[in-house]
C-alpha positions in Angstrom: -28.1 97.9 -152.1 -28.8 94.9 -154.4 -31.2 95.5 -157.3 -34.9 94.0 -156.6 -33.7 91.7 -159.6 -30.5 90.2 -157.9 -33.3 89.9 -154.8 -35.7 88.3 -156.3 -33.2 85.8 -157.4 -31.5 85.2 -154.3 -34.9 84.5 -152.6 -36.6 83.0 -155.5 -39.9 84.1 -154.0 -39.4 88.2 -154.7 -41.1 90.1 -157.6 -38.7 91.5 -160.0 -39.2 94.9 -161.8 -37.2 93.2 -164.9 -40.0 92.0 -167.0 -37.4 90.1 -168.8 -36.4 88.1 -165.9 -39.6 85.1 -164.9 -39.8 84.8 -161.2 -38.8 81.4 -160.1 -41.7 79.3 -158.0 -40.4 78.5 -154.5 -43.5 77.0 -153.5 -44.2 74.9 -156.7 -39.8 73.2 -156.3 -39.3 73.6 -153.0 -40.6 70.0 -151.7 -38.6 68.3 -154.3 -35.9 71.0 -154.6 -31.9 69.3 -154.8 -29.8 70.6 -152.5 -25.3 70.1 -152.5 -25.7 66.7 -150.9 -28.2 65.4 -153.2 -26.7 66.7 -156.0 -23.3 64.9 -155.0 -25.8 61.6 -154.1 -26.7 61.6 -157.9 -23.5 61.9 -159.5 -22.4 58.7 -157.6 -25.6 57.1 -158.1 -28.8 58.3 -160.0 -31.0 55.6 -158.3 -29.9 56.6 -154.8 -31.2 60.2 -155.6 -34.4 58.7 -156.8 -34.8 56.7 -153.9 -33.7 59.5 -151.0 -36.8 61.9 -152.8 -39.1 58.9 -153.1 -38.2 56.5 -151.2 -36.0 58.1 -148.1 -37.5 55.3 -145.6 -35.5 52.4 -147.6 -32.1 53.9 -146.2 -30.3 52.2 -143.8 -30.1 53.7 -140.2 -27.5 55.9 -139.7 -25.3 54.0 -137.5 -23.6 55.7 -134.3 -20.0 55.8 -135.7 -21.3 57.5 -138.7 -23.2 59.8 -137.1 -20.0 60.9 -135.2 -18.3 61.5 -138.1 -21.0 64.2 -139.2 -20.8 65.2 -136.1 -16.7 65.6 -136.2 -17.3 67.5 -139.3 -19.7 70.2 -137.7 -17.5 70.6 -135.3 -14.8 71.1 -137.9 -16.6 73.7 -139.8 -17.6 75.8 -136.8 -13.8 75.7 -135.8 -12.6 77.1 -139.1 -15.4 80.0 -138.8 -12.4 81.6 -136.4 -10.8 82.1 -139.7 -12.6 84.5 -141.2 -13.8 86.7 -137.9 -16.8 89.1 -137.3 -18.7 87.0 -139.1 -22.4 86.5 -138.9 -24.4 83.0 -138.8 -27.5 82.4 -140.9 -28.9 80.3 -137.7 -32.3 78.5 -139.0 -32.0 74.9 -139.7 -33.0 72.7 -142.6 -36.8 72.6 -141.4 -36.8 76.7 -141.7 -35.2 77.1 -145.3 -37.2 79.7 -146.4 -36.7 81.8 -143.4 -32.9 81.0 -143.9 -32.7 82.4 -147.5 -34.9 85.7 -146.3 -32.3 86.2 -143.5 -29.2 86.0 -146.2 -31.0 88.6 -148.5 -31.7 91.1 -145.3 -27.5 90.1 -144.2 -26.5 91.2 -148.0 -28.2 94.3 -148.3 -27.1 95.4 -144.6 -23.6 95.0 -146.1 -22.3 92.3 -144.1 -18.9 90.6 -145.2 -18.6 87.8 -143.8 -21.6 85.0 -143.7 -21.9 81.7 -142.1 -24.0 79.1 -143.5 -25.7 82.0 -145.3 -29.0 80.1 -148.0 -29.4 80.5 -151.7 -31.6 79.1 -153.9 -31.5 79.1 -157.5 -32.6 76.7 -160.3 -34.2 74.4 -158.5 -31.2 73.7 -155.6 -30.8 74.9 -152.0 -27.4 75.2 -151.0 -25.8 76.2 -147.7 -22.6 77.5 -147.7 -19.9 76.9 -145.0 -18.7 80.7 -145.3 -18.7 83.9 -148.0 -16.3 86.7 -147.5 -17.0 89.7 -149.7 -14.1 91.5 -150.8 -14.8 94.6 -152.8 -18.1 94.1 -154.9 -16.3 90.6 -155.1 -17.3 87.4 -152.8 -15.0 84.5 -151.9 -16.4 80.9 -151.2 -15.1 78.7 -148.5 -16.2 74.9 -148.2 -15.1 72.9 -144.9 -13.6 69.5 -144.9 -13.0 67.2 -141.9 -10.9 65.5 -144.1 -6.5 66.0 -144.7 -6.5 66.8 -148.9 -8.8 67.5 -151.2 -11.3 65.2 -152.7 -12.7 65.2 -156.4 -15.7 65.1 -154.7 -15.4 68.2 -152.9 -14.7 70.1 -155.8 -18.0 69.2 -157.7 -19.5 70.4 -154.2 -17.8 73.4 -154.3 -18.7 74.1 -157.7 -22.6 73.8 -158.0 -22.3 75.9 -154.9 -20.6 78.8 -156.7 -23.0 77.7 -159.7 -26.0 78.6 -157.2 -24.5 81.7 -155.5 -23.9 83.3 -158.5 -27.1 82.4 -160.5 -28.6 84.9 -157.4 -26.4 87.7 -158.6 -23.1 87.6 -156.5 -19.5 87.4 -158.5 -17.5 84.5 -156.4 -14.0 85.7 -156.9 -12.6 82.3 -155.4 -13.2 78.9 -154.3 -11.9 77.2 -151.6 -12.0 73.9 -149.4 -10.8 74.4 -146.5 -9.4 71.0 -144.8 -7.5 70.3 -141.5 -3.6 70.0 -141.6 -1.9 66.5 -140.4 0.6 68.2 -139.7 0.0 70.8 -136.9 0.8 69.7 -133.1 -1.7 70.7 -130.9 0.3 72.6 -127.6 -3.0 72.4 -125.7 -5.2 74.8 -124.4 -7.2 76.6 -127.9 -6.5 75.7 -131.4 -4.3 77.7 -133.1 -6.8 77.4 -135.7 -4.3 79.1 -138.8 -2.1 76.1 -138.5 -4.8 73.5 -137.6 -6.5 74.6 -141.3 -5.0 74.5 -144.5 -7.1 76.7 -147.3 -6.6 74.7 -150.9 -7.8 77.2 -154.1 -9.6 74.5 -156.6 -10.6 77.8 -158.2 -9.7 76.6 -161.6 -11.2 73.3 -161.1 -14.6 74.2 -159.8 -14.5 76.6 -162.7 -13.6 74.0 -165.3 -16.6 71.4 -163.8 -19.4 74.2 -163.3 -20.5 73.9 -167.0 -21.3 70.7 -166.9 -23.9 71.3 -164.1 -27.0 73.2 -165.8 -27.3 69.9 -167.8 -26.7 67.4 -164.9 -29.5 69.4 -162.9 -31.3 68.7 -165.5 -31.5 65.8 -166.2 -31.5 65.0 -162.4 -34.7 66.1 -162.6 -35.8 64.4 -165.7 -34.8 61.2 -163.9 -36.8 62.1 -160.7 -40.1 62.6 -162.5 -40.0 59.0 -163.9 -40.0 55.5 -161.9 -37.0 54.3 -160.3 -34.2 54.1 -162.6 -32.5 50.7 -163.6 -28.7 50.6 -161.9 -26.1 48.3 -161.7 -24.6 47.6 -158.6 -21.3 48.2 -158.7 -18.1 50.4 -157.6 -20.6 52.9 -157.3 -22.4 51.4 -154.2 -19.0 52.0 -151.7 -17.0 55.3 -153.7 -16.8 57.3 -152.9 -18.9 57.5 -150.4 -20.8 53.8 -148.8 -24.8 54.0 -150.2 -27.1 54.3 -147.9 -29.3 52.0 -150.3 -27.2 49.2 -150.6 -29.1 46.8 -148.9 -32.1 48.0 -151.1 -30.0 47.5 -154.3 -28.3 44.2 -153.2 -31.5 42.6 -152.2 -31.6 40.4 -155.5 -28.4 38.5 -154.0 -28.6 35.1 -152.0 -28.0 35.6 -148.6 -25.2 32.5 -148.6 -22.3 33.3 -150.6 -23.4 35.9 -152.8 -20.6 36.7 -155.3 -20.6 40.4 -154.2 -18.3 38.5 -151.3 -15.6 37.5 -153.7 -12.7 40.4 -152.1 -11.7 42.8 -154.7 -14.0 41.5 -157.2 -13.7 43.8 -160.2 -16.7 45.2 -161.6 -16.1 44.3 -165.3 -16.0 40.4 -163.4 -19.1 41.5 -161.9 -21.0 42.4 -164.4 -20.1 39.5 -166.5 -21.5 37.0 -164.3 -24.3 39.5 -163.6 -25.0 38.7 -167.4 -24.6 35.2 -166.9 -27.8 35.6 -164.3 -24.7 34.3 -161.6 -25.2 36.0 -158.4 -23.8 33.2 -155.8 -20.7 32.4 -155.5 -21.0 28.2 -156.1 -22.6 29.0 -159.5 -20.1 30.6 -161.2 -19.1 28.4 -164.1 -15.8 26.8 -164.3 -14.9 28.0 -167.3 -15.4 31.8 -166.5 -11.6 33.5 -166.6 -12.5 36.8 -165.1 -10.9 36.0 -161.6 -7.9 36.0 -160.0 -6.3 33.1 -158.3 -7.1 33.8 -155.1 -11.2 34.0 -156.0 -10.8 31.1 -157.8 -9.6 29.7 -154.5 -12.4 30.8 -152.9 -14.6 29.7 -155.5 -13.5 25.8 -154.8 -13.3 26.1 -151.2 -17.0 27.4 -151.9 -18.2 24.3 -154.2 -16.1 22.1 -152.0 -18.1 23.1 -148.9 -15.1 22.4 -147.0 -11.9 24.5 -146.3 -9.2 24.4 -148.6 -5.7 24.3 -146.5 -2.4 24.1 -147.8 -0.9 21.6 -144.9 2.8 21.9 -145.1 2.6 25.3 -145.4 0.5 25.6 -142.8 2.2 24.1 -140.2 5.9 25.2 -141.4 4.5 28.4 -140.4 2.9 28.1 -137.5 6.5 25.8 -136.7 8.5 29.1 -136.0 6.4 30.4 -133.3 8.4 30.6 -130.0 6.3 29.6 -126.8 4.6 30.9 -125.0 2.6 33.0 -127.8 1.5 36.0 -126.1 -1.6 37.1 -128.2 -1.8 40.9 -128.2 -5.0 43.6 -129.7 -4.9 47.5 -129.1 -7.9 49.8 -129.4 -7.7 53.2 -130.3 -9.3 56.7 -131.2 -8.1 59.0 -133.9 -9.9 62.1 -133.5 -10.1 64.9 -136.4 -9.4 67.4 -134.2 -6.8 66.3 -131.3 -7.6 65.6 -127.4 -4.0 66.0 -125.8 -0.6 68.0 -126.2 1.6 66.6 -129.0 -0.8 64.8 -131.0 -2.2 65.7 -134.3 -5.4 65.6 -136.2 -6.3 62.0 -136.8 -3.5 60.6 -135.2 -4.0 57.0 -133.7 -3.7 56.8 -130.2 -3.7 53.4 -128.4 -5.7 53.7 -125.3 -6.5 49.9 -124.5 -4.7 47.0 -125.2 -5.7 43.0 -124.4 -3.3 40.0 -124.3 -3.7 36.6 -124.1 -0.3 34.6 -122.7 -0.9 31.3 -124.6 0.9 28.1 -123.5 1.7 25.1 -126.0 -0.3 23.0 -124.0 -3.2 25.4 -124.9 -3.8 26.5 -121.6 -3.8 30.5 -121.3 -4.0 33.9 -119.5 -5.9 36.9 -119.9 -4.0 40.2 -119.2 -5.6 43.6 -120.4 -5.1 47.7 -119.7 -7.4 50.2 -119.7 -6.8 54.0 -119.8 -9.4 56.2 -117.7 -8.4 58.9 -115.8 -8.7 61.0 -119.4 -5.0 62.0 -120.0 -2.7 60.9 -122.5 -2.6 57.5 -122.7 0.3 56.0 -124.3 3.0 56.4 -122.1 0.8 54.3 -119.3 -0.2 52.1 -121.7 3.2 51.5 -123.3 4.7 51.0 -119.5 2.2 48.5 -119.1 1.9 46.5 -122.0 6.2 46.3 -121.9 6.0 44.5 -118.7 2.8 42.2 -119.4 4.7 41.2 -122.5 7.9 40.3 -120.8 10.7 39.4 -122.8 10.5 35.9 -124.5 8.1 34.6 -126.5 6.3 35.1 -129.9 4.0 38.1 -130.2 0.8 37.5 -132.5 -1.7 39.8 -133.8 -3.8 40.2 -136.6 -2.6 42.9 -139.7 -0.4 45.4 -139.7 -2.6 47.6 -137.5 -0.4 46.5 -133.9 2.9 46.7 -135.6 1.7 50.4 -136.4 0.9 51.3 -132.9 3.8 50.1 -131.6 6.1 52.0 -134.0 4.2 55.2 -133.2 4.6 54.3 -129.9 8.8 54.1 -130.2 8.8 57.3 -132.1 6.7 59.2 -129.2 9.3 57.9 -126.3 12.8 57.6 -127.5 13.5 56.6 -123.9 11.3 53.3 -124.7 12.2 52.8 -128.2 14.8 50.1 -127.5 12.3 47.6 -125.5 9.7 48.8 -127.8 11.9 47.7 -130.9 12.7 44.1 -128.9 8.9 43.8 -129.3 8.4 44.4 -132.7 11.3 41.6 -133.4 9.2 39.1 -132.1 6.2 40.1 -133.9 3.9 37.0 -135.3 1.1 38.4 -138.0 -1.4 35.5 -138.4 -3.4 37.2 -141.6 -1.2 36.5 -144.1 -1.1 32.8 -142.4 -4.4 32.3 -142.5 -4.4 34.3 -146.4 -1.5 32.5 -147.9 -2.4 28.6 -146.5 -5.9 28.4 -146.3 -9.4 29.4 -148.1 -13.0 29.1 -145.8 -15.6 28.7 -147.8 -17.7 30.6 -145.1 -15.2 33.7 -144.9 -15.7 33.8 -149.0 -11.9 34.5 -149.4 -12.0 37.4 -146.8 -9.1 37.8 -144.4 -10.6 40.0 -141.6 -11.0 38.1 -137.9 -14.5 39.6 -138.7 -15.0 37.1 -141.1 -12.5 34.2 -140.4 -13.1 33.7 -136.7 -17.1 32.7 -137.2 -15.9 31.0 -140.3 -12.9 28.7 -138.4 -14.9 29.1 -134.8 -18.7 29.2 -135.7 -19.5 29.3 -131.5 -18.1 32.7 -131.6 -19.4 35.5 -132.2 -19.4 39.3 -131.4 -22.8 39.8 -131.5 -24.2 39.5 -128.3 -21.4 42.2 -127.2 -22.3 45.6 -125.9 -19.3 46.6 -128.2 -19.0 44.9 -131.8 -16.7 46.3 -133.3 -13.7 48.6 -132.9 -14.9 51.8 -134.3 -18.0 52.1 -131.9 -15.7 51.3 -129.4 -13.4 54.7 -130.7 -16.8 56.8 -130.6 -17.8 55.9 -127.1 -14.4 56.3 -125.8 -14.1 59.6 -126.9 -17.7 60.6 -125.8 -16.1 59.6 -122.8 -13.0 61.3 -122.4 -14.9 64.7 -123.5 -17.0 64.3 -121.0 -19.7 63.6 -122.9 -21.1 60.5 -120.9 -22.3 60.4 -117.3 -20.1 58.9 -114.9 -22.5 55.7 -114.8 -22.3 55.6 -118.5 -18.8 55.7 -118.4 -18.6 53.0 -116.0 -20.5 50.8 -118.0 -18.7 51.5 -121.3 -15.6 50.4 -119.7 -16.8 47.2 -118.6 -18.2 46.9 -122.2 -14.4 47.9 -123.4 -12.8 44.7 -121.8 -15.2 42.4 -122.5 -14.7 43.3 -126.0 -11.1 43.6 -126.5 -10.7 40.6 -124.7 -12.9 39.0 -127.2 -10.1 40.1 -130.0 -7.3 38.4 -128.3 -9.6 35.2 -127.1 -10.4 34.8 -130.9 -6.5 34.3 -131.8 -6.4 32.0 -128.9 -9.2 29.9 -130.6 -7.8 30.4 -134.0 -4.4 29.3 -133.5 -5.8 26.1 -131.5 -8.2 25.8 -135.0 -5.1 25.9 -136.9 -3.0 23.4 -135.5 -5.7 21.3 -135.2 -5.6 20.8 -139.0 -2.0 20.5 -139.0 -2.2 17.6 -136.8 
């Protein structure tokens, strides 16, 4: 049995016969303790720590893709539990924290090995771990990742987690992330979770960052007590993980053109025409030599208030399109862990596609596919999709995202990879058209359809749609293949499904017509 010393720190609430050691006060930290999460919050951003103790309502809502990818990960980590069997769960949730750490402290001294989401609490932070393996008087520390590597910003996780558990008294032995393995094929039926995982030691580098923390910790909470801290917006506002503040912390910006649009704006160039008191995109002098050419570009199409559009070019490319341009726009899902035999962890799977057969005359048709009996669909697609393509004629879409699909689609059925191959040869990709021979002041330099179809076709937009972009269109198509929707829900997402991915291919149809408009 543990000492009532190592108890009293594992709990942070027990008496401890050491008159050495002074009790911490639960009660007096707990409100405003840190926990792993905020700790990670503050070294990307000090002012988004102030703000989620402080200010927690300014955060933007958490938006249904995102939630599904905290959802993916607690299905993850429950998965990789099977790893390390007969363990046992700490079960109480964050509103029961207290009870949680209690119920670690009984687990320990009944001599369990293995723990689950067991609670410690030490120097001011709550941490959860993902799962503890005792091995002699030794314990090892496991972190799981819904992620394919390890990220630097795992191994700070890891390590204020080993900080904590062993400020309570345990000796961690080893620190692990545990992360799910692109390369296992799923054969149906369970996971064979041993080759689904892959178990990284960063051992040495948790080790080599855990000194540091005592002082970060502290001055966390030096920064806490005072007003909101002063931050520059910057790099740290996306990486590595996307703020949810940064509509709070951007709010100083105009809402037309602000420079924070410029693409791939560095932030030494930003914070130089922050200096300058620039924050819109017209108003940046001249004279200032902190962008590329391509900004500056945008920065003239900007003070020209008018598209800038290299004519020649321009129609020299849009000159070697073969007629009739068949316009064509996949959507998929890419699930962390994998839906159907043969596919892997995040794999992208095709499951709808849209095309729009477009005439010179500019007269066109709409053909479309939908999978939704549930199986695997990229044979049925890629049957499909062959014949609604026919054989003549160029093939446009929008990135390299298409060309990707179809290649993964050769490479699943040999037996198809010849017509598929005959596809990609007549392949047509219009961003680096629209990137290379023409700058929209209203798409700031952006090349996304996201951006350059409101910009080139202001009456459409993708806002009155059900379905707005593609990755809610991923979630709610896994919900429904998992069965996670009612069948009217179902029926109504897939409705929803073609009216949106028809949108995609409608929008080349427009922006093709936009183009040659201006090429005469």
């Amino acid at each position: 049995m543990m000492g009532s010393t190592a108890i009293r720190s594992l709990t942070g609430i027990y008496p401890t016969t050491d008159p050495g050691v002074t009790p911490l006060c639960y009660a007096s930290t707990m409100s405003t303790r840190l926990s792993k999460s905020r700790f990670q919050k503050g070294l990307q951003c000090p002012r988004a720590l102030w703000l989620s103790v402080h200010e927690p309502q300014a955060a933007a809502p958490v938006m249904e893709s995102k939630q599904w990818i905290f959802d993916q990960g607690t299905e993850v980590g429950r998965l990789a539990q099977q790893l390390f069997a007969g363990g046992v769960e700490v079960t109480e949730d964050y509103r029961h924290q207290r009870e949680a750490i209690e119920t670690t402290r009984r687990l320990i001294e009944d001599g369990a090995t293995v723990l689950y989401e067991p609670a410690f609490y030490f120097d001011g932070v709550l941490v959860r771990v993902d799962v503890l393996v005792k091995t002699g008087d030794v314990w090892d520390l496991y972190e799981v990742k819904s992620t394919t590597k390890v990220r630097p910003e795992h191994v700070t996780d890891a390590a204020v987690q080993t900080y904590v558990v062993e400020g309570c008294g345990l000796t961690v032995r080893r620190v692990s992330i545990v992360h799910l393995d692109t390369s296992y094929v799923y054969e149906g039926g369970e996971y064979d979770v041993s080759s689904l995982f892959t178990v990284a030691d960063v051992t040495a580098e948790a080790r080599a960052f855990m000194p540091e923390v005592p002082q970060l910790l502290e001055s966390f909470r030096t920064m806490l007590e005072g007003p909101e801290p002063e931050v520059r917006v910057g790099s740290r506002c996306t990486t590595p993980y996307e703020c949810d503040f940064s509509a709070r912390c951007h709010a100083f910006m105009p809402a037309e053109h602000p420079i924070t649009n410029l693409p791939r704006l560095s932030e030494r160039a930003l914070h130089a025409l922050l200096d300058l008191g620039v924050t819109c995109i017209r108003d940046i002098p001249d004279d200032f030599s902190g962008l590329t050419s391509a900004q500056a570009q945008t920065v003239a199409a900007v003070k020209a208030g008018e598209p800038l559009i290299r004519s020649d070019g321009l129609a020299a490319a849009l000159g070697a399109l073969t007629w009739p341009v068949y316009h064509l726009d996949f959507e998929t899902i890419n699930p962390a862990l994998p839906l159907w035999p043969g596919t892997r962890p995040y794999q992208v799977i095709p499951f709808q596609y849209s095309i729009h057969v477009h005439q010179r005359d500019g007269s066109f048709e709409h053909r479309e596919y939908l999978h939704t009996d549930g199986t695997d669909p990229r044979r049925p697609l890629a049957e499909r999709m062959l014949a609604d393509l026919g054989e003549a004629g160029s093939i446009t879409h929008y990135t390299s995202f298409e060309r990707q699909r179809l290649e993964g689609l050769a490479a699943a059925f040999p037996d198809l990879a010849g017509r598929i191959e005959a596809v990609l040869s007549r392949l047509f990709d219009l961003e680096p058209v629209i990137k290379r021979f023409t700058t929209h002041p209203d798409a700031c330099g952006r090349t996304s359809i996201k951006y350059v179809l409101p910009a080139w076709c202001p009456d459409m937009s993708y806002a009155g749609l059900e379905i707005g972009d593609g990755q809610t269109a991923s979630v709610r198509y896994t919900m429904a293949v998992r069965g996670m929707l009612s069948a009217e829900e179902t029926e109504q997402l897939y409705a929803d499904l073609l009216v949106y991915c028809g949108q995609d291919t409608f929008a080349m149809v427009r922006l093709l017509e936009r183009l040659r408009e201006e090429c005469g």
